[in-house]
C-alpha positions in Angstrom: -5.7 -7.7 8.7 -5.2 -10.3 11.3 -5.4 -8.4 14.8 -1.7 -10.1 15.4 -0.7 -8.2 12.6 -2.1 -5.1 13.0 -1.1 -5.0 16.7 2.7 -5.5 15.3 2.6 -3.2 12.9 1.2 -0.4 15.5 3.6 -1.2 17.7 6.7 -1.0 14.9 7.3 -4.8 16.1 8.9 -7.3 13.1 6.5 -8.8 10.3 7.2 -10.8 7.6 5.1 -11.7 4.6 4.0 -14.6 2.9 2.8 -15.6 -0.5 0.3 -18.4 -0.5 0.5 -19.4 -4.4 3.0 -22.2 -2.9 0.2 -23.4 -0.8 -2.3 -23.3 -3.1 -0.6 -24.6 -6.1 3.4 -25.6 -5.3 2.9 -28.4 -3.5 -0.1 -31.2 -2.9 -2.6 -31.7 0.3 -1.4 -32.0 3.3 2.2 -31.8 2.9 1.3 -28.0 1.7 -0.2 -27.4 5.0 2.2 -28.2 7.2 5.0 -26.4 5.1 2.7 -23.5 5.7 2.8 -24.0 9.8 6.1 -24.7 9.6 7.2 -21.3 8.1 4.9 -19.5 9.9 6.2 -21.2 13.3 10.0 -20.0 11.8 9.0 -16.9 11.4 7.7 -16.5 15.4 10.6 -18.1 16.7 12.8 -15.7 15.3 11.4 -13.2 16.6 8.8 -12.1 14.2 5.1 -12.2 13.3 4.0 -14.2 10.4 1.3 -12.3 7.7 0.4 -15.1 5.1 -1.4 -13.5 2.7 -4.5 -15.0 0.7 -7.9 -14.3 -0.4 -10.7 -15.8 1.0 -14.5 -15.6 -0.7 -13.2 -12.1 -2.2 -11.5 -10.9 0.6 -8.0 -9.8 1.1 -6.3 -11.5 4.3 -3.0 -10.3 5.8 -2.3 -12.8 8.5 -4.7 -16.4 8.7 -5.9 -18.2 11.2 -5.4 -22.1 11.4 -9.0 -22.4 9.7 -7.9 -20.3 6.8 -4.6 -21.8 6.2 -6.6 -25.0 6.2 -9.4 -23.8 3.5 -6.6 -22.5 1.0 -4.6 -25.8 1.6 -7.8 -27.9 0.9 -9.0 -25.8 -1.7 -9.1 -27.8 -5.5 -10.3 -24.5 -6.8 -8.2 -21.6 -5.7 -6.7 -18.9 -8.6 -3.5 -17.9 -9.1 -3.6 -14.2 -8.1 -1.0 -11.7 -9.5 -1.4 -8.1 -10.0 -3.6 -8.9 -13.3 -6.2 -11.0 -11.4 -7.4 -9.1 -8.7 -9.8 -7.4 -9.8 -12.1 -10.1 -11.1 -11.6 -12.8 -7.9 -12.1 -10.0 -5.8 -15.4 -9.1 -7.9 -16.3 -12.8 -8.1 -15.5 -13.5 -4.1 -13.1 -16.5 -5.3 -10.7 -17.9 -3.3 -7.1 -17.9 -4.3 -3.0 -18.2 -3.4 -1.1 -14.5 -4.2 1.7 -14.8 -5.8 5.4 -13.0 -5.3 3.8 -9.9 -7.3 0.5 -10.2 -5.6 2.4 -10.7 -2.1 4.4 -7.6 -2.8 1.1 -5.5 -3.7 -0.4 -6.6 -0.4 2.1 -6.3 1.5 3.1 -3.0 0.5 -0.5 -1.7 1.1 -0.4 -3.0 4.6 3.2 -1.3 5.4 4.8 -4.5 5.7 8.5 -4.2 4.4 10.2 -7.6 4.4 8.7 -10.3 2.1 9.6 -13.8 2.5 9.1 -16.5 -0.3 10.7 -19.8 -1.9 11.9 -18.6 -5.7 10.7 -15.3 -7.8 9.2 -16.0 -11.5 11.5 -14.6 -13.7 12.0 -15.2 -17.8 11.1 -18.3 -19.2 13.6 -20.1 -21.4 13.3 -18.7 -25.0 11.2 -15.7 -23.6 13.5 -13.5 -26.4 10.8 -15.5 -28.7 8.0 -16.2 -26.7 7.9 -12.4 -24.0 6.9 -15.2 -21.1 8.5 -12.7 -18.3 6.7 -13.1 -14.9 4.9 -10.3 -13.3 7.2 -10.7 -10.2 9.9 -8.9 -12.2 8.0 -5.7 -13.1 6.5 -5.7 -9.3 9.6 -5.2 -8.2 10.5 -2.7 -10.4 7.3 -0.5 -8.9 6.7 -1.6 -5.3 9.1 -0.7 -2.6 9.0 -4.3 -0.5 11.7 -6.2 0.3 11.9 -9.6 -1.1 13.5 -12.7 0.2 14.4 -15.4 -2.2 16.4 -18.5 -2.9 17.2 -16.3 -6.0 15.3 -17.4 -9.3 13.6 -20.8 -10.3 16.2 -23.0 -12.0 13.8 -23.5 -14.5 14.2 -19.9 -15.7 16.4 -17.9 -17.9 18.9 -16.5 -15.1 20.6 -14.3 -17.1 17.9 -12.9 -18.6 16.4 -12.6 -15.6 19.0 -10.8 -13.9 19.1 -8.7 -17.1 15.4 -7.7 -17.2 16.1 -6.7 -13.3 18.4 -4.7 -14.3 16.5 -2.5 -16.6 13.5 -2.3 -13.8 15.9 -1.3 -11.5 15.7 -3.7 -8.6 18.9 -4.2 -6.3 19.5 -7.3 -6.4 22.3 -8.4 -3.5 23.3 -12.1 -2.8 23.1 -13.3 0.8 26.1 -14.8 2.4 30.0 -14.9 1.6 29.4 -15.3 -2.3 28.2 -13.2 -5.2 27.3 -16.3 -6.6 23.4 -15.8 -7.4 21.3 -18.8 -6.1 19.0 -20.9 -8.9 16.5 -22.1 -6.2 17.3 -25.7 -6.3 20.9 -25.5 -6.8 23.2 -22.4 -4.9 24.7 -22.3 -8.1 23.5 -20.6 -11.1 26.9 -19.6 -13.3 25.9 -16.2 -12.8 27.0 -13.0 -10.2 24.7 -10.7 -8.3 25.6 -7.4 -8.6 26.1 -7.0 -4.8 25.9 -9.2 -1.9 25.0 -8.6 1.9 27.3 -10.9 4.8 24.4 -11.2 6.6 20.8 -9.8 8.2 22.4 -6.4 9.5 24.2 -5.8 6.4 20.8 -6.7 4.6 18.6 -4.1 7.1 21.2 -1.5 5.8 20.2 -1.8 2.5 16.6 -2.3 2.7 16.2 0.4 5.1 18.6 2.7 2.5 16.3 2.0 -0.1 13.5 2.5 1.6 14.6 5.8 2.8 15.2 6.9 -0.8 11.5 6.7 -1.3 12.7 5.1 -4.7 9.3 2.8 -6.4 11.2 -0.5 -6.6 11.7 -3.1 -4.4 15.0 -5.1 -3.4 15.4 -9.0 -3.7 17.8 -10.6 -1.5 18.8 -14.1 -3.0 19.8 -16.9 -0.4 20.8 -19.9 -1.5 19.9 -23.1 -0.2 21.3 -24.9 2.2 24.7 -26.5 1.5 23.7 -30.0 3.5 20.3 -30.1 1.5 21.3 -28.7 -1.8 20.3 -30.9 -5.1 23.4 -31.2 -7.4 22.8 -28.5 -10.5 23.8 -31.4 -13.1 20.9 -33.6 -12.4 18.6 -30.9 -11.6 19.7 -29.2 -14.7 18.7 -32.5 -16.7 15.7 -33.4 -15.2 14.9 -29.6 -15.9 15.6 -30.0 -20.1 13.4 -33.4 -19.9 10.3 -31.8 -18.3 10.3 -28.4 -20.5 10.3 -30.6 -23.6 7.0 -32.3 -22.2 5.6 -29.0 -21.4 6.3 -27.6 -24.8 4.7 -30.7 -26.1 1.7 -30.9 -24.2 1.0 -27.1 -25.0 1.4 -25.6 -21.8 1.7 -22.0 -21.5 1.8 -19.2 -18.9 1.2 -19.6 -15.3 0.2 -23.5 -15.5 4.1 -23.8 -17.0 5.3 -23.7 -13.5 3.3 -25.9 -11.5 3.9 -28.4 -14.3 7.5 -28.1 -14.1 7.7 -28.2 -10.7 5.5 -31.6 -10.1 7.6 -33.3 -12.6 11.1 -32.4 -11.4 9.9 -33.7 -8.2 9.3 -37.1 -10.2 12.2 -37.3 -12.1 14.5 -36.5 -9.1 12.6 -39.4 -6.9 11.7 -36.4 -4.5 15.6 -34.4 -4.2 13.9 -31.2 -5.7 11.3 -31.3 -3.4 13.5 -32.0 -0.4 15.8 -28.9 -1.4 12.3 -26.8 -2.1 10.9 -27.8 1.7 14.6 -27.0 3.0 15.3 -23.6 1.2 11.7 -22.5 2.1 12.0 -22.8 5.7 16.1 -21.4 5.6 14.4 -18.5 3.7 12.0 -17.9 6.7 14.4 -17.8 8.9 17.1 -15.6 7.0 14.1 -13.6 6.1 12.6 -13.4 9.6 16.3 -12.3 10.9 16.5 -9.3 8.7 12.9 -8.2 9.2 14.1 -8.1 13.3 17.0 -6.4 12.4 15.5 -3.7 10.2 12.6 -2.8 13.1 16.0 -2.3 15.8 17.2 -0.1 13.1 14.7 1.7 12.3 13.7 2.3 16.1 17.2 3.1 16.6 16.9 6.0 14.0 14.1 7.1 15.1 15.4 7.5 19.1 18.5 9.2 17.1 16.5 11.4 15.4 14.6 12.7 18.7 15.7 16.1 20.1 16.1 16.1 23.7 13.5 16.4 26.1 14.4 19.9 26.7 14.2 21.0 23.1 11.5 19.0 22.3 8.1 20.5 20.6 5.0 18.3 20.3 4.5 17.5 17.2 1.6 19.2 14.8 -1.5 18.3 14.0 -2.0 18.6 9.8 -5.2 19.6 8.2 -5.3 19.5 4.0 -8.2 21.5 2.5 -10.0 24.2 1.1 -10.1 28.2 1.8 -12.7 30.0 0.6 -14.0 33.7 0.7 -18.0 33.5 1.1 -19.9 36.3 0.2 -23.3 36.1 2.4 -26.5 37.9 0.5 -29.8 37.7 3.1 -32.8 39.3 1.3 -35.0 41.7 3.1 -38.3 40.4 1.8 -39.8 37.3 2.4 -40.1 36.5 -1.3 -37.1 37.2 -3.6 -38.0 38.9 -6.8 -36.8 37.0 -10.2 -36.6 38.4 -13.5 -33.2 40.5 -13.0 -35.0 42.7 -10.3 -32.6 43.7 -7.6 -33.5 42.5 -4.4 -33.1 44.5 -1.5 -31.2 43.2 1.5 -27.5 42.7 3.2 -24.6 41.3 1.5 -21.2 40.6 3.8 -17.7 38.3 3.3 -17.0 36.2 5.7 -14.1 33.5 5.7 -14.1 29.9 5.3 -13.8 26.5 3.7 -14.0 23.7 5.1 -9.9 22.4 5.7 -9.7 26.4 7.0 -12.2 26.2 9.6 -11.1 23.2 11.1 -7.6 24.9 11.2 -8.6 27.6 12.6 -10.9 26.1 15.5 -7.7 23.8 16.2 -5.6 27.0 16.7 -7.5 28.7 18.9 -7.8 25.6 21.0 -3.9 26.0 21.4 -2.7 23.0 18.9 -0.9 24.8 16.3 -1.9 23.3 13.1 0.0 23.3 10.1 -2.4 24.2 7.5 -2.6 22.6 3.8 -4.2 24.3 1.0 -4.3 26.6 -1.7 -5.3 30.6 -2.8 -4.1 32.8 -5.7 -2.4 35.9 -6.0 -5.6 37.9 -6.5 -7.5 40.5 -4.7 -8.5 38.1 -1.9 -4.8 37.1 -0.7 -4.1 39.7 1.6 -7.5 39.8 3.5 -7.1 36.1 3.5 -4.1 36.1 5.8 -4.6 38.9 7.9 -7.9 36.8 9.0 -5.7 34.1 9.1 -2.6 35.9 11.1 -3.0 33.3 14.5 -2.9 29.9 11.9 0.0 28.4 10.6 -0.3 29.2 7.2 3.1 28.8 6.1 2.2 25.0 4.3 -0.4 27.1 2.1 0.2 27.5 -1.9 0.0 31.1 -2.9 -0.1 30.4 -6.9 0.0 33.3 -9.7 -2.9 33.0 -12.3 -5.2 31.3 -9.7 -8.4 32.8 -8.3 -8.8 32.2 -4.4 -11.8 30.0 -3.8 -14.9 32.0 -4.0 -18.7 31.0 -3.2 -22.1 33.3 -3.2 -24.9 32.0 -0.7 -28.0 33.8 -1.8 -30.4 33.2 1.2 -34.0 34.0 2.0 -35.1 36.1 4.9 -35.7 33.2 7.3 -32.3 32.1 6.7 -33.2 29.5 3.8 -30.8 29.4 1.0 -32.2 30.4 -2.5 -29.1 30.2 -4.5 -25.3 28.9 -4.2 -22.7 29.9 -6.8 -19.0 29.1 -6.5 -15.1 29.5 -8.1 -13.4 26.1 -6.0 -11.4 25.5 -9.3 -8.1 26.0 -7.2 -9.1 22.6 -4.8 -7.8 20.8 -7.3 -4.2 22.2 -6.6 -3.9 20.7 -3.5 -2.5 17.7 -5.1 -0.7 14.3 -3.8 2.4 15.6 -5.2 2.3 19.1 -2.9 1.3 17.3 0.1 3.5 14.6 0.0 6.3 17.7 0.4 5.0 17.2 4.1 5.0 13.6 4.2 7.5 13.8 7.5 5.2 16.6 9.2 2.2 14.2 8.4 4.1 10.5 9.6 4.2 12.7 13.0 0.9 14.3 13.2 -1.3 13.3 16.3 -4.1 13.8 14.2 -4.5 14.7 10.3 -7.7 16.3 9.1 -9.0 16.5 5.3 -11.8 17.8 3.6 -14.0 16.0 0.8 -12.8 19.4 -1.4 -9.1 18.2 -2.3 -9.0 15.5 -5.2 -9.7 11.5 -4.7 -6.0 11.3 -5.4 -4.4 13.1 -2.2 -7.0 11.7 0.0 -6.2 8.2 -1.1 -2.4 8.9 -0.6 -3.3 10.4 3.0 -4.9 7.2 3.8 -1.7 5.1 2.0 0.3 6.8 4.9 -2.0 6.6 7.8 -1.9 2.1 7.3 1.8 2.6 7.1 2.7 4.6 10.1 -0.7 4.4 11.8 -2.1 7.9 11.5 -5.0 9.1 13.3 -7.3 10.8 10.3 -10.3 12.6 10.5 -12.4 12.5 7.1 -14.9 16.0 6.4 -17.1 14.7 3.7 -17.8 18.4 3.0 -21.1 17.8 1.2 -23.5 14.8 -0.4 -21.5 15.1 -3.5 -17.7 15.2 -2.5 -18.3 12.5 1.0 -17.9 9.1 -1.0 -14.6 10.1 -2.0 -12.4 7.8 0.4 -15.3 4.6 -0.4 -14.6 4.2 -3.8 -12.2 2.1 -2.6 -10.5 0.5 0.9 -9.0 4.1 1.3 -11.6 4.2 3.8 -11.0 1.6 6.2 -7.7 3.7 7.0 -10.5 6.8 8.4 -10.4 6.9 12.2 -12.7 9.8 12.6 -15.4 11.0 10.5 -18.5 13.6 10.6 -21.1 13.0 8.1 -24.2 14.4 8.0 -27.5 12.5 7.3 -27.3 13.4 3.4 -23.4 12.8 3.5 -24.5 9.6 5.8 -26.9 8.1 2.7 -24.6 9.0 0.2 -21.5 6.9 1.9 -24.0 4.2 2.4 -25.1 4.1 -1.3 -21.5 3.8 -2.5 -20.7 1.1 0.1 -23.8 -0.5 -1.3 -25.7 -1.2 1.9 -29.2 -1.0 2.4 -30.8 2.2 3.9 -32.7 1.5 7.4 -36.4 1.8 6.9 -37.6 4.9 7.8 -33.8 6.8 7.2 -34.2 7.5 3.5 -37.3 10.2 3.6 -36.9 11.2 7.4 -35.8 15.1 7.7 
């Protein structure tokens, strides 16, 4: 993320998205660059920051610098990157433009809510025969980002892509005085949204109500082009007919259909599409920039309202997810423990742990309070279990019938080495994304969140989801050698602020992240 960015989104400031597919493959060298600096320049001047996205040489880029922008604009060999394709340009380290569903993906990741673009994919014309339906519909049917559009390519099947929105249940709201939904060229498309937003604030509202519902789909706003710029639908429409006919008889299919389209309206309209595509781009920048600014006062408004007075006002807690366990301690007398079923003479004791429970419990008696996340069963251990635990917050904790409490057995030598390690952690795996996210408000407040290596990959990748969005403070436990890769098998990592490996845990992180061990590390003690 480009340190503009991520100082914006730290400090709840305005950012707005954009795609680079349009740079990469809408329009030709150089005119494609400076339609880039140009948005991006719309975007600051109303009063927020601009986040093209891209990917550079396999790397993900929220936010480029006038270098970058210049590479992707240059580029003759850059991919068109949806949700399909990132894995294998990311695996390659190509270069490539995102398009609206890869945007949305990014964007989403990076806790960037307001999306700005020129027209969403949609259904192609015949797609009841052929299933061409762009990925930008179904992204927005799973990925809660708000997308600013000049409504749907002309080129499209509206009413099948309004339709097909329908069933993935996006909002779709018209921008403006009209319910009239825009056809990207034209601001007419002989077809209604099924609401429509007056203007920025009204649009906030509704992203920020959506958002709030924690609902997996996104919303498209549809603003239509500008009335002084806007080609006339009949000669669009035409021109549209003649250049699908010499796609379909040159063969082309899939994603190359739109570039083709697009170059070729912009020949048979002597350059009017193109004109109306350079002016709806930078309108949608600047509607779209408007409603990102107006969403952040909004939101910060909210979150003022939602502030008890200073009188009433308890600092928020600190949340740690992870295990509890009852150890069971067995030092042998002897120096040498006998084999062979032989009972070995020495001291057994129960002591209390786990690793998510310790830290708790060192964070209480320092005087912060945490609100402890984890799991024990209704067994013989449950009472003991609290009455150790009677100075933590345990009220978070999941006390589940037909569950064992986590158990382990350290059988250790005399001088303190350990012989043998049995244990029952079965239970971890009920401290699940869905039971934490129950405390996703406690968690978006915490001053610092702790988790262990013992929960599943799953909760600790959703912990890390929230701490890029609202900026959480997390510190990572690896727990052991085996359990401390969990959050680097993927980018889940880089959202880690704190973290306390030991060596073993240290070479095991460095194995997955597949860099080289120092000499000298890999057989020192």
């Amino acid at each position: 993320i480009h340190p503009s960015v991520q100082e914006a989104l730290v400090e709840s400031r305005p950012v707005v998205a954009l795609e680079s597919t349009i740079i990469t493959h809408g329009m030709a060298y150089p005119l494609n660059l400076s339609m880039a600096r140009e948005v991006e320049e719309i975007v600051r001047a109303n009063g927020a920051v601009p986040a093209t996205v891209g990917i550079l040489r396999g790397q993900i880029h929220v936010g480029l610098t006038e270098e970058e922008l210049e590479f992707l604009a240059s580029s003759k060999n850059a991919v068109k990157v949806s949700r399909r394709d990132f894995p294998f340009v990311l695996s390659q380290g190509l270069s490539g433009g995102t398009t609206v569903s890869g945007t949305m993906i990014v964007a989403h990741k990076a806790g960037i809510p307001v999306f700005v673009t020129g027209g969403i994919g949609g259904v192609h014309r015949h797609g009841e025969n052929t299933l061409d339906v762009s990925a930008d519909l179904t992204e927005l049917g799973r990925t809660p980002v708000a997308v600013v559009s000049a409504g749907a390519k002309s080129i499209l099947d509206i009413g099948r892509t309004l339709e097909y929105l329908e069933t993935q249940g996006v909002c779709v709201a018209a921008f403006g005085e009209s319910r009239e939904f825009p056809a990207f060229f034209s601001r007419q498309s002989g077809f209604q949204a099924p609401y429509h937003v007056q203007d920025e604030e009204e649009a906030a509202k509704l992203i920020d109500s959506a958002l709030g519902l924690g609902l997996s789909s996104g919303v498209l706003i549809a603003v239509p082009c500008p009335q002084e710029r806007a080609a006339q639908g009949q000669a669009i429409e035409e021109a549209i007919q003649q250049a699908l006919s010499q796609a379909r008889s040159k063969g082309i299919t899939g994603k190359d259909v739109t570039p083709f389209l697009l170059q070729r309206l912009t020949e048979l309209t002597d350059g009017k599409s193109l004109d109306s595509n350079l002016a709806l781009i930078q309108n949608n920048a600047r509607v779209g920039s408007c409603i990102a600014v107006a969403l952040s006062k909004l939101q910060k408004a909210k979150r003022k309202r939602s502030q008890p007075g200073q009188e009433d006002m308890t600092a928020p807690q600190p949340v740690v997810i992870g295990g509890i366990n009852v150890d069971f301690i067995a030092k042998a007398q002897n120096p040498e423990i006998l084999g062979g079923g032989q009972t070995n003479a020495g001291r057994v004791r129960r002591t209390f742990g786990g690793v998510g429970r310790n830290l708790a419990d060192c964070l209480s008696r320092l005087g912060q309070a945490p609100l402890l996340l984890s799991a024990v069963g209704k067994d013989e251990h449950l009472e003991s279990v609290l009455h150790y635990c009677h100075h933590m917050d345990m009220s978070g904790v999941l006390q589940l019938e037909g569950e064992s409490t986590a158990t382990y057995c350290a059988v250790i030598s005399s001088a303190g080495e350990l012989s043998l390690g049995l244990g029952d952690m079965d239970i971890h795996h009920q401290i699940t994304e869905q039971y934490v996210s129950q405390f996703k408000e406690n968690l978006c407040q915490a001053p610092l969140v702790c988790i262990d290596g013992n929960v599943p990959l799953s909760t600790i990748q959703y912990v890390c989801q929230l701490a890029r969005e609202h900026q959480l403070a997390v510190c990572y436990e690896p727990t052991d050698e085996n359990k401390a890769s969990k959050p680097f098998l993927s980018d889940s990592w880089k959202a880690l602020t704190y973290i306390s490996p030991n060596l073993q845990e240290l070479r095991a992180i460095n194995r997955t992240l597949g860099n080289p061990v120092p000499a000298g590390i890999e057989y020192s003690e």
